[in-house]
C-alpha positions in Angstrom: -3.2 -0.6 4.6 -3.0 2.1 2.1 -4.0 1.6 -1.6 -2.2 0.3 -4.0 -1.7 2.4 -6.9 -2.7 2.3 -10.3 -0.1 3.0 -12.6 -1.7 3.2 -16.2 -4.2 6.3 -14.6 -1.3 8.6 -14.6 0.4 11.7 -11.9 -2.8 13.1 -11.1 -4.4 9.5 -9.9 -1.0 9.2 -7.9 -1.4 12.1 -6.3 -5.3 11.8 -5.2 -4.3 8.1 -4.0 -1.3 9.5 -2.2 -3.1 11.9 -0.6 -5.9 9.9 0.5 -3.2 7.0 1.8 -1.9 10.2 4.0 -5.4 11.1 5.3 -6.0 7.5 6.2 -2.9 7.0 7.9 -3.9 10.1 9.7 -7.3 8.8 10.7 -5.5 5.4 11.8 -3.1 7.3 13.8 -5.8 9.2 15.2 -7.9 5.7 16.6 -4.4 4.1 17.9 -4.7 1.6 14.7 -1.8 0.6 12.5 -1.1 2.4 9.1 1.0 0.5 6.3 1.2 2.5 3.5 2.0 1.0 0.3 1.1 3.8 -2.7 3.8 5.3 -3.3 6.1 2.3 -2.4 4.3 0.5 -4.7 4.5 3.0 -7.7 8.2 3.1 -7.4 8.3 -0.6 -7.4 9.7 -2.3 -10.7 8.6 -5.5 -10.4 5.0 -3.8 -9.2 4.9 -1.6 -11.8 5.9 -4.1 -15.0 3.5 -6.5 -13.8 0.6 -4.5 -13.9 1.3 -3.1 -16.9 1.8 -6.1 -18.8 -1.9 -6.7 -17.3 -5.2 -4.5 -16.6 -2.9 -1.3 -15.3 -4.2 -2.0 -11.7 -3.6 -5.4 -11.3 0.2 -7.1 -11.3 0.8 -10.8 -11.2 2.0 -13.0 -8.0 5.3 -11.6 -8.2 3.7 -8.1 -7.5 1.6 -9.5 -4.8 4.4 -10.6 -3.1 6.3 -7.5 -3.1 2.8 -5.8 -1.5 2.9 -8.4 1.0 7.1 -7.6 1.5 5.7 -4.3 2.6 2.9 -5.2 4.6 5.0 -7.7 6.8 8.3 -6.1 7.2 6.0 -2.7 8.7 4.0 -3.1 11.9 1.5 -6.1 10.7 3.5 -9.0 13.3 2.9 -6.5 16.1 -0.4 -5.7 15.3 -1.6 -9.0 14.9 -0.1 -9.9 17.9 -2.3 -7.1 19.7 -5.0 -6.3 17.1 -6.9 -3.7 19.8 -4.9 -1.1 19.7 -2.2 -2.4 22.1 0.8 -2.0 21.0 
């Protein structure tokens, strides 16, 4: 999974996090592993967003969690727990 962002650090942040999320989904790719990238999903998110900055700027409440979660399990995560060694 890639990392979540944080929205109070600003465009430059975004970008660095974006770019690493690319370089691990590359890596993943790379090892036959499943890649679910959430950054910039999550930054255009409005529930993820207003949750997280009504609290720390990095963290959002349970209704941002669940969107991340949304994410995670409507990608590749059923199939890939299903066959968590690469074969899928």
């Amino acid at each position: 999974m890639g990392p979540p962002p944080v929205i109070d650090a600003g465009d430059d942040h975004l970008l660095r996090t974006s770019s690493l999320a690319g370089e691990m989904e590359t890596l993943c790719f790379s090892r036959g592993v499943p890649f679910i990238g959430t950054t910039l999903q999550l930054a255009r998110d409005r529930v993820w967003t207003e949750e997280v900055r009504a609290g720390d700027g990095a963290h959002p409440g349970s209704g941002g969690y669940r969107r991340m979660a949304d994410l995670i399990l409507s990608d590749c995560w059923h199939r890939w727990i299903a066959h968590p060694c690469g074969q899928m």
